[in-house]
NULO-557577 format. One record per residue (C-alpha): residue number from 1; x, z, y; residue in three letters. Coordinates in steps of 0.001 Angstrom, whole numbers, plus 500000, padded with zeros to 6 digits. Example, Ala and Ser with C-alpha at 12.3 -4.5 7.8 and 13.67 -1.06 7.14 Angstrom:
2
   nr      xx      zz      yy  rest
    1  512300  507800  495500   Ala
    2  513670  507140  498940   Ser
***
This chain:
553
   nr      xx      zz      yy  rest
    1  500000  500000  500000   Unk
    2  501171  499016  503280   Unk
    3  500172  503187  504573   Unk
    4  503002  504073  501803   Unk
    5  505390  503935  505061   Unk
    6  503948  506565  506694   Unk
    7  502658  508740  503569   Unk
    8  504949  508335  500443   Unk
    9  508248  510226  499808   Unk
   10  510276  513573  500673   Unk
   11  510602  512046  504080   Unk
   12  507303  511565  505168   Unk
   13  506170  515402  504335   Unk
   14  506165  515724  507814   Unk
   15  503543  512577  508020   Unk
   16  501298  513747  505204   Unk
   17  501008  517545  507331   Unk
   18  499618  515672  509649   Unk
   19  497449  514150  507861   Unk
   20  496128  517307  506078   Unk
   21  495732  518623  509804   Unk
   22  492686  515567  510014   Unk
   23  491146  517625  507343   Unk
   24  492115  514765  504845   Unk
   25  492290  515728  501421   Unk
   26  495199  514894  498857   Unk
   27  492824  512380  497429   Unk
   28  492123  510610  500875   Unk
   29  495427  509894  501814   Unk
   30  496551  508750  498201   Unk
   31  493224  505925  499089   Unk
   32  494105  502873  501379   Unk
   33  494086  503899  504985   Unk
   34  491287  501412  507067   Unk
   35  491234  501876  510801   Unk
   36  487851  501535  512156   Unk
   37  487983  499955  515798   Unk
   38  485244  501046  517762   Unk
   39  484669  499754  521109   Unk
   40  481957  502940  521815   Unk
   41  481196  504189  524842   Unk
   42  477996  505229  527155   Unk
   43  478801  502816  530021   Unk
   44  478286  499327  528300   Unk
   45  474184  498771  527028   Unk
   46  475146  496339  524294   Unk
   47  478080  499306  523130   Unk
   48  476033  502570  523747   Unk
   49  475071  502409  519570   Unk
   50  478281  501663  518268   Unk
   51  478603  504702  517273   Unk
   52  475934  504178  514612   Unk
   53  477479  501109  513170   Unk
   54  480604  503153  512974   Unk
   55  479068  505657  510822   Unk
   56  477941  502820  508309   Unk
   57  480971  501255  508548   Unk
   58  483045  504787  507092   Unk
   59  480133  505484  504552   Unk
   60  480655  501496  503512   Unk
   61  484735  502239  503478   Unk
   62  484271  505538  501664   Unk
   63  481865  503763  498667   Unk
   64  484288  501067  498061   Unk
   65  487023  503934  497792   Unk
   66  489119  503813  501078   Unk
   67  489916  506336  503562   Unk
   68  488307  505706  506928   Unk
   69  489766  506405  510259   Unk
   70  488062  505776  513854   Unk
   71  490593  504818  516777   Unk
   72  489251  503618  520076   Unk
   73  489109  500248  522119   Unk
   74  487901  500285  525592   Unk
   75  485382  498213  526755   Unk
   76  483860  496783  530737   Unk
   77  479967  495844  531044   Unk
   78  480426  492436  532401   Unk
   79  476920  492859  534366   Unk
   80  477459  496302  536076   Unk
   81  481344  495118  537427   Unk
   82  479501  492332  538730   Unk
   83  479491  491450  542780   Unk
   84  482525  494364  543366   Unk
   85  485832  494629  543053   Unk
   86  485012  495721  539172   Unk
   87  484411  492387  538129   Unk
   88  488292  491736  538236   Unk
   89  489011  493776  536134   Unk
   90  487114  492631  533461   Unk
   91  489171  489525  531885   Unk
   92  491827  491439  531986   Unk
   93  490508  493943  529547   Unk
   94  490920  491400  526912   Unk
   95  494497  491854  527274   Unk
   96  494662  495552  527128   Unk
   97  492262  495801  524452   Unk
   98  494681  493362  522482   Unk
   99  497616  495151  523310   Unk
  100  496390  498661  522773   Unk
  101  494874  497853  519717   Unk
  102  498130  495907  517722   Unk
  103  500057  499236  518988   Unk
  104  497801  501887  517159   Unk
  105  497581  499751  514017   Unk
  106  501353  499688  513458   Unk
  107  502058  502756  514891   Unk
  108  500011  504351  512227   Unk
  109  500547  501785  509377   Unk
  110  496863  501085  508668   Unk
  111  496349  498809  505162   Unk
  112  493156  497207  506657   Unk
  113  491368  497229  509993   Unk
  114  487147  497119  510400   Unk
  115  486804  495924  514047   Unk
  116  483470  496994  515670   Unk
  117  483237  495142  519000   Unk
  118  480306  494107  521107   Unk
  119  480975  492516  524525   Unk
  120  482555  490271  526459   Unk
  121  486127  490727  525895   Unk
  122  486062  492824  522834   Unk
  123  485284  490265  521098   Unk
  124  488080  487897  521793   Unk
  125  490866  491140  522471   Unk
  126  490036  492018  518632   Unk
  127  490964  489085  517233   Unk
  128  493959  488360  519224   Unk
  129  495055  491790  518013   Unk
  130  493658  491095  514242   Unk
  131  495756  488083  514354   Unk
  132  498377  489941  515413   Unk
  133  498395  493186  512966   Unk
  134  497714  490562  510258   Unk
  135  496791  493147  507606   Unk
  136  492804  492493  505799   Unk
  137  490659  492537  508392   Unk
  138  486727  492232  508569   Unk
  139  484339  492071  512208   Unk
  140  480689  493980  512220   Unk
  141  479292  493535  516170   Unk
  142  476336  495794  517466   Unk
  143  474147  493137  517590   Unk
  144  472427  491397  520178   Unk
  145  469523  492999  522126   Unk
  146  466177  492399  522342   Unk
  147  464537  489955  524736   Unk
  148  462836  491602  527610   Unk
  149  458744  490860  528211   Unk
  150  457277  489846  532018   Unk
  151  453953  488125  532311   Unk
  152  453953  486885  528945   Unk
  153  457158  485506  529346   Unk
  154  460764  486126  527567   Unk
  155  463459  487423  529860   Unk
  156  467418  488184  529967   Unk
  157  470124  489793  532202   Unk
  158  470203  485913  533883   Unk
  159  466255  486327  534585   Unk
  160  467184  489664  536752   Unk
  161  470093  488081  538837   Unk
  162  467799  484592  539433   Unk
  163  464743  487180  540323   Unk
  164  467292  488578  543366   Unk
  165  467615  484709  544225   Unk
  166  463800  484587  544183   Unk
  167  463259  487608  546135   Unk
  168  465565  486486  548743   Unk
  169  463715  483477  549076   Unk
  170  460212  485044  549675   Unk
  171  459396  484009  546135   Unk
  172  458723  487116  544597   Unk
  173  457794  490852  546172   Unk
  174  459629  494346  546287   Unk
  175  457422  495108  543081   Unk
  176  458230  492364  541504   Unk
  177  461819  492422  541450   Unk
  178  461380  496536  540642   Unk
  179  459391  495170  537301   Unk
  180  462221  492705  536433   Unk
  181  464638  495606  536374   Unk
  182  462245  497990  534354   Unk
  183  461744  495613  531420   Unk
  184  464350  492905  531896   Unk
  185  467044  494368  529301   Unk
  186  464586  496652  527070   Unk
  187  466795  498128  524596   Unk
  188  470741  498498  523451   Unk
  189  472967  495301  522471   Unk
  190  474234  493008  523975   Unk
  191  472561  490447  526669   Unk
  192  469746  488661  524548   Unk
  193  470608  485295  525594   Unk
  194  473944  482765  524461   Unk
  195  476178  484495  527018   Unk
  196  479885  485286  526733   Unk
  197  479308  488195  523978   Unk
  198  476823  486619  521902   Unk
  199  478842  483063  521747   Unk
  200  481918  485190  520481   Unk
  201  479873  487127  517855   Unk
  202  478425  484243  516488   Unk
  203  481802  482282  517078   Unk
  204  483423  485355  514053   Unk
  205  481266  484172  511629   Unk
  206  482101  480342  512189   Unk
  207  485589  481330  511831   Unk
  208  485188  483349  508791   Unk
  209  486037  486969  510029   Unk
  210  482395  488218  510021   Unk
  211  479633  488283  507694   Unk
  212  476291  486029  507584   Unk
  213  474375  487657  510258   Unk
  214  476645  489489  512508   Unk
  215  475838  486982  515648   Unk
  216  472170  487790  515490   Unk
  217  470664  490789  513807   Unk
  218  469397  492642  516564   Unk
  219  471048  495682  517428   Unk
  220  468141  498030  516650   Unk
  221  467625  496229  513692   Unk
  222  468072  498441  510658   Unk
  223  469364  495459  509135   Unk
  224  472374  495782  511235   Unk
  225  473322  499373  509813   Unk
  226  473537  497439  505903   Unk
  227  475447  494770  507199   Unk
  228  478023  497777  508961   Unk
  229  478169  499448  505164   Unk
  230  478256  496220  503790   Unk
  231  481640  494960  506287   Unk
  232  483043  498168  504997   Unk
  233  482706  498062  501473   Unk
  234  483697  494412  501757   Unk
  235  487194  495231  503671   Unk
  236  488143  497437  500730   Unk
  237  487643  494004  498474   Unk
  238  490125  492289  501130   Unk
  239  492587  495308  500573   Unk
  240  492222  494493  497067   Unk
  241  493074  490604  496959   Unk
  242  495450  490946  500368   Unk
  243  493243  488480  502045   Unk
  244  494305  488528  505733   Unk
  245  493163  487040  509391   Unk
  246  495831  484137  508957   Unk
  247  494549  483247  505826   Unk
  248  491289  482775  507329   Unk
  249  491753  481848  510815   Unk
  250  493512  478680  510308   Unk
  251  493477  475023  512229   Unk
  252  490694  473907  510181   Unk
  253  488472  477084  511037   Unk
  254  489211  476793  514449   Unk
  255  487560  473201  514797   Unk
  256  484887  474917  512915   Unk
  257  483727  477822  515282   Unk
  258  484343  474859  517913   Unk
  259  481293  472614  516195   Unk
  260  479576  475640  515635   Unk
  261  480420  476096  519878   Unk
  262  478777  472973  520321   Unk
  263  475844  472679  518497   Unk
  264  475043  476821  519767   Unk
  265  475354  475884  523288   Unk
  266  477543  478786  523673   Unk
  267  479471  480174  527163   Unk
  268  482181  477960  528443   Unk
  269  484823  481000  528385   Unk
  270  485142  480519  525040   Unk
  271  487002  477503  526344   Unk
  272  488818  480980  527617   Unk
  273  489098  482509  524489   Unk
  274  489274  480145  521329   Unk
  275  492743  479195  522781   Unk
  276  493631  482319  523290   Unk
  277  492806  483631  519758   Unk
  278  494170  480655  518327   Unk
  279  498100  480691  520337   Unk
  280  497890  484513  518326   Unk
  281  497062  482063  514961   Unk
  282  499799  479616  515438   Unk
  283  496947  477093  516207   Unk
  284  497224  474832  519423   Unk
  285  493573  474139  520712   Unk
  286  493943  472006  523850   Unk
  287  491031  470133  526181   Unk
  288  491156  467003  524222   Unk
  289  490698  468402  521337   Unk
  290  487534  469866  522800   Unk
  291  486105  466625  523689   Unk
  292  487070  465656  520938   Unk
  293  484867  467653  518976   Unk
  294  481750  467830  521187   Unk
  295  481825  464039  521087   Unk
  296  480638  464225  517351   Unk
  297  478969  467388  517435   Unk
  298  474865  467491  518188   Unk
  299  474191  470184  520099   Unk
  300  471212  471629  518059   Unk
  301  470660  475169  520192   Unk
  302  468970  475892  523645   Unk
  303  469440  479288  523391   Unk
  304  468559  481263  527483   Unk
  305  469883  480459  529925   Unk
  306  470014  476942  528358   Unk
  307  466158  476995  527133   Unk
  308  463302  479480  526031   Unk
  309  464720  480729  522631   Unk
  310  466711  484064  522772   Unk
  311  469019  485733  519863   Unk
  312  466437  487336  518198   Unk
  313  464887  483921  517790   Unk
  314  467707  482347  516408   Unk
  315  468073  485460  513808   Unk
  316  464679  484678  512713   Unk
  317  465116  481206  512246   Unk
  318  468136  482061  510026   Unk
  319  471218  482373  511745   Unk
  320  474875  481064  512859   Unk
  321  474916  480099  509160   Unk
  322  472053  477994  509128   Unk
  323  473347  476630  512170   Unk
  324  476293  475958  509989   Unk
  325  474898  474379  507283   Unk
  326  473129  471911  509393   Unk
  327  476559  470741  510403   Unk
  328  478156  471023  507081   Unk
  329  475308  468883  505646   Unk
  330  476164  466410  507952   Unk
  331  479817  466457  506724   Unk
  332  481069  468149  510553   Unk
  333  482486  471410  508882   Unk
  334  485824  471774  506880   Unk
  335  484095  474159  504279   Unk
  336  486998  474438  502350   Unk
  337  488337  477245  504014   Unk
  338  488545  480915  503425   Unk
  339  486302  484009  504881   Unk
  340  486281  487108  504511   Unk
  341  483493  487386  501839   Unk
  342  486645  486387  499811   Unk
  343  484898  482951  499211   Unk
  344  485037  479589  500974   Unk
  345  482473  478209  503853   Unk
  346  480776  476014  501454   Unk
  347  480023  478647  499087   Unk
  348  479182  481242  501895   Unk
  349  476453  478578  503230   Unk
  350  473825  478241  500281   Unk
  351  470687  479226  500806   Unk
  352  471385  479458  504321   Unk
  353  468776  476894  505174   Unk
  354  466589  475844  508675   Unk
  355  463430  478140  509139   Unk
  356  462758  477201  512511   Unk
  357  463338  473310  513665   Unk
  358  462133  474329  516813   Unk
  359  464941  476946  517298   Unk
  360  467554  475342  515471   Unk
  361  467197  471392  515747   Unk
  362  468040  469203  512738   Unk
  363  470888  467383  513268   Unk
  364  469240  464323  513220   Unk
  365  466880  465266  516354   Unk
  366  469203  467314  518485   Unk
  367  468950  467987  522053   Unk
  368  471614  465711  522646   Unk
  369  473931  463754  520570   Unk
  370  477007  465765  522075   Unk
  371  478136  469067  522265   Unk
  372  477118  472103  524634   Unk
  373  480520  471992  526742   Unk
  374  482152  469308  527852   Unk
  375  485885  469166  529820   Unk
  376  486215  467166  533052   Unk
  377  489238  466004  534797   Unk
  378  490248  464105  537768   Unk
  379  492111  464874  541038   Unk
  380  490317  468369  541533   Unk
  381  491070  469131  538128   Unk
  382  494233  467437  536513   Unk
  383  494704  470255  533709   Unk
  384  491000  470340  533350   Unk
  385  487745  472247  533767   Unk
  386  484787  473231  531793   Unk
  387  481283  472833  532220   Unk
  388  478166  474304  530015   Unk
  389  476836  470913  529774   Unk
  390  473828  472063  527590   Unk
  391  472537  473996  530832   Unk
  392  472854  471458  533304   Unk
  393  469866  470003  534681   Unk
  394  469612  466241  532973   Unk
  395  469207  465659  536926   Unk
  396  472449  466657  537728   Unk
  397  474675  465445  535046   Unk
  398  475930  462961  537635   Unk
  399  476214  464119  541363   Unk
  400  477193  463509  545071   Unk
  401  477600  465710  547552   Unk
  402  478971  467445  550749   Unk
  403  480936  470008  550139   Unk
  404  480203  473382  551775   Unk
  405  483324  475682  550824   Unk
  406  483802  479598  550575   Unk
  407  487200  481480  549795   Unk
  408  485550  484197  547579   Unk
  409  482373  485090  545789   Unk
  410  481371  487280  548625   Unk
  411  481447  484917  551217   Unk
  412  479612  482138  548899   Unk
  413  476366  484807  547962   Unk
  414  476513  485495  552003   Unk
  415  475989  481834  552784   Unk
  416  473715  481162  550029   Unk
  417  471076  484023  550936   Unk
  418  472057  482938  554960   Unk
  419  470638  479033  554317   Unk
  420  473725  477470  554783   Unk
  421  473760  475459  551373   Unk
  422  471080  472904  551016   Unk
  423  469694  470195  548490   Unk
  424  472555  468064  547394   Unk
  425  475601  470775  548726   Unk
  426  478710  470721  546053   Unk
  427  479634  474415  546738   Unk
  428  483104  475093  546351   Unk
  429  483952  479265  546202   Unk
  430  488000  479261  545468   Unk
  431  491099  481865  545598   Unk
  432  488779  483530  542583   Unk
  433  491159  482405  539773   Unk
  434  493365  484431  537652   Unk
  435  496203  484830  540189   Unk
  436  494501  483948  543194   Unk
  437  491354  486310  542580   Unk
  438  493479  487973  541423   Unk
  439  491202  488722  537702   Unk
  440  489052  485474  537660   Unk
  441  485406  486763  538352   Unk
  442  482961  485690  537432   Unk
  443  480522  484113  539686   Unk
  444  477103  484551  538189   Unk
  445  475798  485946  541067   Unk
  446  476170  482738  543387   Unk
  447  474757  480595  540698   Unk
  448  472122  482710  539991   Unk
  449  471469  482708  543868   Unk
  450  471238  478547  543794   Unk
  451  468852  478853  540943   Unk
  452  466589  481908  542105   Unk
  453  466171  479845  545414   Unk
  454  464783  477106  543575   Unk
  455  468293  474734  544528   Unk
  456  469230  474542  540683   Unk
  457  468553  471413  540042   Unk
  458  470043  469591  543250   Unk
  459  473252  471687  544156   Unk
  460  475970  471888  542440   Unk
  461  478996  474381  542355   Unk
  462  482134  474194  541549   Unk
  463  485283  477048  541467   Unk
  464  488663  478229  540391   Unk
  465  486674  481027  538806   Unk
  466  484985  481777  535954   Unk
  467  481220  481204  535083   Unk
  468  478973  483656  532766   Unk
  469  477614  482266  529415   Unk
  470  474614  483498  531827   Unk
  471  475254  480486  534012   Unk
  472  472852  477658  534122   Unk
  473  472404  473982  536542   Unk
  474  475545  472179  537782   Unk
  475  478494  474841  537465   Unk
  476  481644  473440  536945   Unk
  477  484389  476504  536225   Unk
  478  487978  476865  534895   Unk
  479  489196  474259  537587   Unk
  480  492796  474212  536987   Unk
  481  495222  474207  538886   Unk
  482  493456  476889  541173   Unk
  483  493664  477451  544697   Unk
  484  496462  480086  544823   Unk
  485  498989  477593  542718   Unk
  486  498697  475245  545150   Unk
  487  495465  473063  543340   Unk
  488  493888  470302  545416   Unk
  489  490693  472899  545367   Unk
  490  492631  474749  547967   Unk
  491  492821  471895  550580   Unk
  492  488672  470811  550151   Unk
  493  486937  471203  553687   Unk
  494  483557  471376  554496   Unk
  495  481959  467882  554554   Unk
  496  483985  466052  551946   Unk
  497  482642  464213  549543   Unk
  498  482651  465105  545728   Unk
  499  481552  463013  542834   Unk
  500  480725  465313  539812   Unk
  501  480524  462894  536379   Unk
  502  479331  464718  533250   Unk
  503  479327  462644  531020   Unk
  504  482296  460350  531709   Unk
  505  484537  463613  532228   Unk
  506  485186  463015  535808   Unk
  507  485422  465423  539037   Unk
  508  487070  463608  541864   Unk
  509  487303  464587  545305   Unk
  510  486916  461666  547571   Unk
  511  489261  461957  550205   Unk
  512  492127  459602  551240   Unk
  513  495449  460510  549701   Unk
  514  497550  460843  553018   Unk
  515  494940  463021  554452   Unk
  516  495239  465551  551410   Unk
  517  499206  465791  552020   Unk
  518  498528  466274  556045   Unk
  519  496185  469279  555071   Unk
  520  498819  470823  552585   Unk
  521  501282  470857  555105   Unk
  522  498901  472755  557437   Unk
  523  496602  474955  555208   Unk
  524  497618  478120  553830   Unk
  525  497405  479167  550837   Unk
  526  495855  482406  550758   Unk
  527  497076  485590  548674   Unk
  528  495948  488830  548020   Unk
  529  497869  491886  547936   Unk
  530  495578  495262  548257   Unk
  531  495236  495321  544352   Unk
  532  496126  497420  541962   Unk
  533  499432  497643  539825   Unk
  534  497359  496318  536513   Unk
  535  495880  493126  538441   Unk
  536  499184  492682  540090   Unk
  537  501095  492894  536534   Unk
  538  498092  490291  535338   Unk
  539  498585  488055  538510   Unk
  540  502526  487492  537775   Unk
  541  501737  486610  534016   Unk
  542  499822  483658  534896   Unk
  543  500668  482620  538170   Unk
  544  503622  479658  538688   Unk
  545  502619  479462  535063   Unk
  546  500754  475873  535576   Unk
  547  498090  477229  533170   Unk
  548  495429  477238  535325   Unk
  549  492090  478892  534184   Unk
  550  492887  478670  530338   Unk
  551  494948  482165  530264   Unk
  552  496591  481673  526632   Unk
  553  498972  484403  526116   Unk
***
C-alpha cells in the first residue's frame, strides 16, 4: 500500500502514535488509507450539504474495507462574490484548491482519494490536483439544485440577476423582484441551470472520473446519498486493481467530455478548465481542436439559460449518460476508454437510453447541427475567444455595431442601468482579464442587465473577462490577448465599428490599421495595483505570458 510510507516499520512508530491519537484502531490503519475531499462549508448554497454526502461517502469506504479520512478544500459562491471586489478572487481559487489539495495528499501518503466538490472551481481544482496525486481516485458532487417556481414558471440564479435588469427598466415592481429572491434558488445544490458547476459535474462523468448520475441527481435527492456510498465502496475496488486518474483521463476522454460539452450546451469556462485539467494529464487541448469537435457534434441540450429545461429535467430524462449514448450511437464517442466503474464507456452506457426527446434531442433532430461553443478569432482576438453559441439569440449570430466601451464591470452595469447602450451597441467592458482585472470576473451582471432590459437580442457584448455558464444573447468572453497585455481590445473607442461572425469564427474590429498604431502610441494601458498579495502573485503568473484568457497552468 502506498500509506506503508507513513505507517509500516520501527521508524514510523512515531507516525502510527499519531494515528492512534485520531482514535484509529490497529485494524484501521493496517486498511488502505482514502482521503475524503470535502469542499463543505455554510457560505456556498450548492456546498452547505456536503457534509451529508461525506458521511455516505466514509460509510461507502468503511463497507468496502478502507479507512476513511476527511481533509478540507475551500470553496467561493460564484453568485454572492459577484458585482465586488470578491468576484476576483474566485478563479483563482481553482488554483489554491489544486495546490492545497496535491500537498495534503502526499504529505500524508493517502492510497486513494474520494473528491466531493460542488461549485465552480472545485470542480476543475480537484481534478487538476487528482491528476496530479495520481493515486485511484473517484468524484461524487452534491448535486444540482432544484429549479425555483414564479407564476407557473421555472426559474434559476440567471432569472434573479435578469429580474434586477427588469426592475431597472420599470418592468417589474419592488414586490416583484422581493418574490424572485424568495423562491428563485429554493433549496441546496448547486445553480439549477447548465452554468459553470453543473457543466463540470456532468463534464466528470464524460471523462470517466464520476459515476452515472453525478451531473444530475438533485442534491436533496436521496438518490444522491447511494450514489456517495456507492463512489466509496467503488474507490476501494480502484485501490484494488490500481486504476488511477491517468489511466482514465487520457486524450481520447478528453475529446469525449468535449462532445459531451457540445451536445450539453455547457458554460464556455470550461474552455477555461478542460485545458487546464488536461496540461495536469499530459493532454494538449487547444482552440482548434475545439472547433474541431463542435463542428461534428449536434448540440442536443437547451438546458437554462440556453432554453426552458433545468438539471432536474435532464436527470429525469436520464442523464449525462444518455446524453452519451446518443453520441456514442452515432459513432462521436471513443468508448473504448477506461472509468472509474473499472469498465470501459461502452460498457458503462447500456441501458442508458433517451426518456425525454424533448429534453435530450436525438441526434438526428438536434437544435443545431454544431456544438454549444464555438471559438472566434480575428484582429480583436488573434489567440482566440469563446462564445456560448447555444445561447445566442439565432438573431444575433451575425452582428454590427457601434461600440460603446467601459474599462471595468462597474462602469459597464453604470451605463447600462444609465441608458447609454442602445439596440445594436457592441459593448466592450475590458482591463477585467486575468492580469489586467486582475482575477478575470465574471461579468454576469452586465449581461444579465442587457437581457433584463429587454436589449438581449440586439446588443451584443464583448470582454477580456469571463462570462457565467449563466450568460445568455451575444456574449463573446475569453478575448485573448486582453487589454492589460497590450490586446487590440485595449485601443477600441467608442463609435467603432465591430463585426461579430458566429458562425464563420470571426470578430474583427473595423478600423484602419495606421489608426490602431497612432492610438497605441497614445493610449495607456491601464494597471491596477491596490490588490492583494494573492491576486498580485496570480497577476505575474499569467501576465507577459501571451496566454490570454485560457489560464493553463
Amino acid at each position: 500500500m502506498r500509506s506503508d510510507v507513513m505507517k509500516r516499520g520501527v521508524k514510523q512508530a512515531p507516525a502510527r502514535s499519531l494515528l492512534h491519537a485520531l482514535g484509529l484502531t490497529q485494524e484501521e490503519i493496517d486498511r488502505p488509507i482514502v482521503g475524503i475531499v470535502s469542499s463543505q462549508n455554510d457560505i456556498v448554497p450548492g456546498h452547505m450539504n456536503l457534509d451529508k454526502v461525506v458521511e455516505a461517502v466514509k460509510l461507502g469506504v468503511a463497507m468496502a474495507g478502507g479507512t476513511p479520512i476527511v481533509f478540507p478544500a475551500i470553496a467561493v459562491c460564484d453568485g454572492i462574490a459577484m458585482g465586488h471586489n470578491g468576484m476576483r478572487y474566485s478563479l483563482v481559487t481553482r488554483d489554491l484548491i489544486a495546490d492545497s489539495t496535491e500537498a495534503m495528499a502526499l504529505a500524508h501518503a493517502f492510497d486513494a482519494l474520494v473528491m466531493v466538490p460542488n461549485c465552480d472551481k472545485n470542480v476543475p481544482g480537484l481534478l487538476m490536483a487528482a491528476a496530479r496525486v495520481n493515486v485511484p481516485t473517484i468524484f461524487v458532487s452534491g448535486g444540482p439544485m432544484l429549479a425555483g417556481r414564479i407564476d407557473g414558471h421555472k426559474t434559476s440564479l440567471s432569472s434573479m440577476f435578469e429580474a434586477v435588469g427588469a426592475f431597472e427598466a420599470g418592468a417589474i415592481d419592488e414586490a416583484k423582484l422581493a418574490e424572485y429572491e424568495e423562491k428563485t434558488c429554493p433549496s441546496c445544490g448547486s445553480c439549477s441551470g447548465m452554468y459553470t458547476a453543473n457543466s463540470h459535474n456532468c463534464l466528470s462523468e464524460a471523462l470517466g472520473m464520476a459515476l452515472a448520475g453525478n451531473g444530475t441527481i438533485p442534491a436533496v435527492h436521496s438518490a444522491r446519498i447511494e450514489l456517495a456510498k456507492r463512489a466509496g465502496m467503488q474507490v476501494m475496488e480502484l485501490v484494488r486493481r490500481d486504476i488511477k486518474p491517468l489511466d482514465i483521463m487520457t486524450a481520447d476522454a478528453f475529446e469525449n467530455a468535449l462532445a459531451c460539452d457540445m451536445a450539453l450546451g455547457c458554460s464556455t469556462n470550461s474552455m477555461l478548465h478542460l485545458p487546464a485539467i488536461a496540461h495536469e494529464c499530459g493532454v494538449d487541448i487547444d482552440l482548434e481542436k475545439v472547433n474541431e469537435i463542435s463542428s461534428r457534434t449536434p448540440n442536443l441540450c437547451h438546458l437554462a439559460p440556453s432554453g426552458p429545461t433545468y438539471m432536474e429535467d435532464l436527470n429525469e430524462a436520464g442523464g449525462v449518460h444518455a446524453v452519451l449514448k446518443e453520441l456514442a450511437d452515432d459513432g462521436l464517442l471513443h468508448t473504448d476508454v477506461m472509468t472509474v466503474t473499472g469498465r470501459t464507456l461502452g460498457e458503462n452506457l447500456v441501458g442508458h437510453d433517451n426518456l425525454d426527446e424533448t429534453v435530450i434531442r436525438p441526434v438526428d433532430d438536434p437544435y443545431s447541427e454544431t456544438g454549444g461553443i464555438a471559438v472566434l478569432w480575428g484582429n480583436l482576438a488573434p489567440n482566440g475567444c469563446v462564445v456560448k453559441r447555444a445561447a445566442v439569440a439565432p438573431e444575433m449570430l451575425v452582428h454590427e455595431g457601434p461600440a460603446k466601451v467601459f474599462d471595468s464591470e462597474e462602469e459597464a452595469i453604470e451605463g447600462i442601468f444609465g441608458g447609454a447602450v442602445r439596440e445594436g451597441d457592441v459593448v466592450v467592458i475590458r482591463y477585467e482579464g486575468p492580469a489586467g482585472g486582475p482575477g478575470m470576473r465574471e461579468m454576469l451582471s452586465p449581461t444579465s442587465a442587457i437581457q433584463g432590459m429587454g436589449l438581449g437580442g440586439s446588443v451584443a457584448l464583448v470582454t477580456d473577462g469571463r462570462f457565467s455558464g449563466a450568460t445568455r444573447g451575444a456574449a463573446i468572453g475569453h478575448v485573448s490577448p486582453e487589454a492589460v497585455s497590450g490586446g487590440l481590445i485595449a485601443y477600441v473607442q467608442d463609435g467603432d465599428r465591430i463585426a461579430i461572425d458566429i458562425p464563420g469564427h470571426r470578430i474583427e474590429l473595423l478600423v484602419d490599421e495606421d489608426e490602431v498604431a497612432r492610438r497605441a502610441e497614445t493610449m495607456p494601458i491601464k494597471h491596477k495595483d491596490d490588490v492583494s498579495g494573492v491576486l498580485k502573485r496570480y497577476a505575474a503568473q499569467v501576465s507577459g505570458a501571451d496566454k490570454g484568457a485560457i489560464v493553463n497552468r
